[in-house]
C-alpha positions as CSV (number, residue, x, y, z in Angstrom):
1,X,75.9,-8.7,-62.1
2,X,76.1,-7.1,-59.0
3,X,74.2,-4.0,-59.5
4,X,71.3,-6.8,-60.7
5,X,71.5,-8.0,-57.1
6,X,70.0,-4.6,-55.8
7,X,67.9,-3.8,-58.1
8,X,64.8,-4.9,-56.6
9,X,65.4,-3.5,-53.5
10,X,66.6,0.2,-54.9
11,X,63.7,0.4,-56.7
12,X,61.0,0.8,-53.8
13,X,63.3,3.4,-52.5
14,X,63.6,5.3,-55.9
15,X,60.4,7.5,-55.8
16,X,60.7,8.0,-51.9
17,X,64.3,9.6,-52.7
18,X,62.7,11.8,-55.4
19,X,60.1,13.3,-53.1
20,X,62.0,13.7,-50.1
21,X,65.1,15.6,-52.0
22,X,62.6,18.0,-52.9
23,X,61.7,18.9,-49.8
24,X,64.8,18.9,-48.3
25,X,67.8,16.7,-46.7
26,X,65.5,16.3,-43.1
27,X,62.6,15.3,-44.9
28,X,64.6,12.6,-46.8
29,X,66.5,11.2,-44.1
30,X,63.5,10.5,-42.5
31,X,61.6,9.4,-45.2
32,X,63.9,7.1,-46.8
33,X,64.5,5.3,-43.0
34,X,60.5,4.9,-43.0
35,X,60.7,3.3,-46.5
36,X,64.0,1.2,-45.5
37,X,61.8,0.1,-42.1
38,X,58.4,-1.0,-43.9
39,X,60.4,-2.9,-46.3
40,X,62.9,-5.0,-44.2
41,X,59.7,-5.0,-41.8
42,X,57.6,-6.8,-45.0
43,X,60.4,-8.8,-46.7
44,X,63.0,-9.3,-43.5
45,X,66.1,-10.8,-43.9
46,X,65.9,-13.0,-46.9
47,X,64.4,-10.4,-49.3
48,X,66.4,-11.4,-52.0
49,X,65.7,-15.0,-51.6
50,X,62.0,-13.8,-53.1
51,X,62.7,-13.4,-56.5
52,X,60.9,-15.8,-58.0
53,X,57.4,-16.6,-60.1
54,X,53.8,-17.6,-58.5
55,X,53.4,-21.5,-58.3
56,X,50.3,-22.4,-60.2
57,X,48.9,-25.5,-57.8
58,X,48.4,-28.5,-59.1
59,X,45.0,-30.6,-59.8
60,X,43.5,-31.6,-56.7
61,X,41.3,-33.8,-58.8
62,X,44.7,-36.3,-59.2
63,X,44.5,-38.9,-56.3
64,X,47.6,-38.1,-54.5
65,X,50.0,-35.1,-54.5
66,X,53.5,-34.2,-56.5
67,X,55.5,-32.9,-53.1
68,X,58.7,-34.8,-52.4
69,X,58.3,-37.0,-49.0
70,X,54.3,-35.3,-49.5
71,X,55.3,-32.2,-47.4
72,X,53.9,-28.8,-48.1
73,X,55.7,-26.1,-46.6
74,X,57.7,-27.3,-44.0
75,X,61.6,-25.8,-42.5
76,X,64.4,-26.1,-44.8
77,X,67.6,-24.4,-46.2
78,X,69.0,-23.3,-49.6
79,X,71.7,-21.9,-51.4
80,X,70.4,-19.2,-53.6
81,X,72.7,-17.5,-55.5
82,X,75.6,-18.1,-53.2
83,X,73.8,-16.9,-50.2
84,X,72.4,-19.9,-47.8
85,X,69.2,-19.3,-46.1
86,X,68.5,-21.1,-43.4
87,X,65.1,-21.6,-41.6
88,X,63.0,-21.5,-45.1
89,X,59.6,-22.6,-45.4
90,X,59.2,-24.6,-48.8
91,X,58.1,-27.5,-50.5
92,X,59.9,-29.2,-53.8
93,X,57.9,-30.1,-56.2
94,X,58.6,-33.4,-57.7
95,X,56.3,-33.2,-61.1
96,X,58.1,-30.4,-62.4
97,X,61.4,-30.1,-60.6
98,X,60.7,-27.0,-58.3
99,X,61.6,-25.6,-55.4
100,X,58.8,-23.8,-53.8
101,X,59.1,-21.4,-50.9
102,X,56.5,-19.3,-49.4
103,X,56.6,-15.6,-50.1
104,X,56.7,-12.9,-47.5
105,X,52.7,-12.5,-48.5
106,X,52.4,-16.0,-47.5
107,X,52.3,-17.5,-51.2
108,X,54.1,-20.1,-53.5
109,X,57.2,-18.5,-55.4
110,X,59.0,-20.8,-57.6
111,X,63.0,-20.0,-57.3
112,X,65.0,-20.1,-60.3
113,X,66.6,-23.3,-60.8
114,X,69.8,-21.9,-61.9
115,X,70.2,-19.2,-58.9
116,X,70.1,-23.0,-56.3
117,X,73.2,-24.3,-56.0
118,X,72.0,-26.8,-53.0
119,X,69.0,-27.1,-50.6
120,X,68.1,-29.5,-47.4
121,X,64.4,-30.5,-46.7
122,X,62.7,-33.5,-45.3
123,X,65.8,-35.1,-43.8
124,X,67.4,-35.0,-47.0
125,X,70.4,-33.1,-48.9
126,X,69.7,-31.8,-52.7
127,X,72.4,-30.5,-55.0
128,X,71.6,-29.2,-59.1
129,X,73.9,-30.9,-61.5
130,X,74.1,-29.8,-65.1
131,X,74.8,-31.8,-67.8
132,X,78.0,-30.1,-69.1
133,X,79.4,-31.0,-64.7
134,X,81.9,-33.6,-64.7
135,X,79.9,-35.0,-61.8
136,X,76.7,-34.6,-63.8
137,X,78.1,-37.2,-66.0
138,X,75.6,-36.2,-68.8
139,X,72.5,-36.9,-66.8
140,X,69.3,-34.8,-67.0
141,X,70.0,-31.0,-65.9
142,X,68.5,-31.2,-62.4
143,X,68.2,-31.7,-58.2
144,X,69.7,-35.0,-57.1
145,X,69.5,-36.5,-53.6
146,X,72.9,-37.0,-52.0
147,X,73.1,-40.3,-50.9
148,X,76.6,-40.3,-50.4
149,X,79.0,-37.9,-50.4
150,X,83.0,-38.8,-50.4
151,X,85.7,-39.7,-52.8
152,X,82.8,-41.3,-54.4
153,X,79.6,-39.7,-54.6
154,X,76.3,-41.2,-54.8
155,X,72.9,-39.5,-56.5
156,X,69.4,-40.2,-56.3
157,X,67.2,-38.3,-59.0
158,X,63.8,-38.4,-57.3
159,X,60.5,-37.9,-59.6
160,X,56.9,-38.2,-59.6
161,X,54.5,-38.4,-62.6
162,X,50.7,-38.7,-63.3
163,X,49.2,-41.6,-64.4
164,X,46.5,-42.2,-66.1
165,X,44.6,-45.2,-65.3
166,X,42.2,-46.9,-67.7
167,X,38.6,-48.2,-67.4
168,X,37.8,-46.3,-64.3
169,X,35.1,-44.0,-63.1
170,X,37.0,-42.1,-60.4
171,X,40.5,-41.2,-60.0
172,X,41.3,-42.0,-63.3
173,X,44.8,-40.0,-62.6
174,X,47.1,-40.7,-59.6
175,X,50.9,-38.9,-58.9
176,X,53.4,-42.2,-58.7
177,X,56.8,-42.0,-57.1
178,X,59.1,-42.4,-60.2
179,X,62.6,-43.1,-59.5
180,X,64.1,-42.3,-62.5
181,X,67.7,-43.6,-62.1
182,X,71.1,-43.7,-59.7
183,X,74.5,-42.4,-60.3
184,X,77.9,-42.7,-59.0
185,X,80.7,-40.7,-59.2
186,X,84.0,-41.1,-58.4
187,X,86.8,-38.9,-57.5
188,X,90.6,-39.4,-57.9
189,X,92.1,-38.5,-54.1
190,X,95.3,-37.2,-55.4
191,X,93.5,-35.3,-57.4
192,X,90.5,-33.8,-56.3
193,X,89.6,-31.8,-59.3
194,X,89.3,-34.0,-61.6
195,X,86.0,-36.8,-61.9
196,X,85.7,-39.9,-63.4
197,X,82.6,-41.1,-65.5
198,X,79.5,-41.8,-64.1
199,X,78.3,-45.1,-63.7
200,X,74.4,-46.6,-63.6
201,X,73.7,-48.5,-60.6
């Protein structure tokens, strides 16, 4: 797992190490701090935060948009694969459950949902729950809003869809604020580890 990690940033470095060795150690070192400099120079600190795919943007025909709180790109944070990252510029997107942050080329890159353990935006506090979590509860795999979080824990899943509205010439489709369900969860004190069911509010 943890070679994985460094893949993508050995492999930029692999043909530079190829070439240099050839010409000799002085040639190398100096080569591979050039390559080492352009690339923390392009991705900077948080280069393996981008590891991602392109965000395909949605219809601009649909009155309306599908960002949670209707930002695009503002500051956040993230946990991403155990790392946090703070100072992040990105957008979640409520249609499809995404987490957008803009690439050091300046575009869209979707993270992968499984790598975020938690992330902050807009004033508000996300966390992914899985079904099989006892706090989870068997809800929908997914990001959850932390209302409340103590010895009993309260979630918010936050969604948007398009709807299609009949009988009408223009902006036949609108995004609508859809919230799909609250959850509690409670937790025993003398025994932290263990949760009880989940409860509909």
């Amino acid at each position: 797992m943890e070679m994985e990690k460094y893949k993508q940033l050995i492999a930029p470095l692999f043909f530079v190490f190829i070439c240099a060795t050839s010409s000799g150690q002085g040639s190398f070192d100096s080569s591979m701090q050039d390559a080492v400099s352009v690339y923390n120079h392009v991705a900077g600190v948080n280069s393996h935060l981008y590891n991602g795919t392109a965000y395909t943007d949605y219809d601009h025909r649909i009155k309306g948009d599908p960002f949670f709180a209707s930002t695009y790109f503002a500051d956040g944070s993230i946990i991403y694969d155990g790392i946090f990252y703070a100072h992040v510029q990105m957008f979640y997107d409520l249609l499809h459950d995404d987490v957008v942050i803009k690439n050091y080329n300046g575009l869209p890159l979707v993270l992968v949902k499984d790598k975020i353990s938690s992330f902050n935006f807009a004033g508000s506090r996300f966390v992914r729950l899985v079904a099989d979590s006892a706090e989870a509860g068997g809800k929908i795999n997914g990001f959850y809003e932390v209302l409340f979080d103590g010895n009993i824990k309260l979630f918010a899943k936050r969604k948007k869809e398009v709807i299609e509205k009949a009988n009408t010439a223009s902006d036949a489709k609108t995004y609508q604020i859809n919230h799909s369900g609250f959850f509690m969860s409670t937790i025993l004190a003398a025994t932290p580890n263990i949760n009880r069911p989940c409860w509909n509010l």
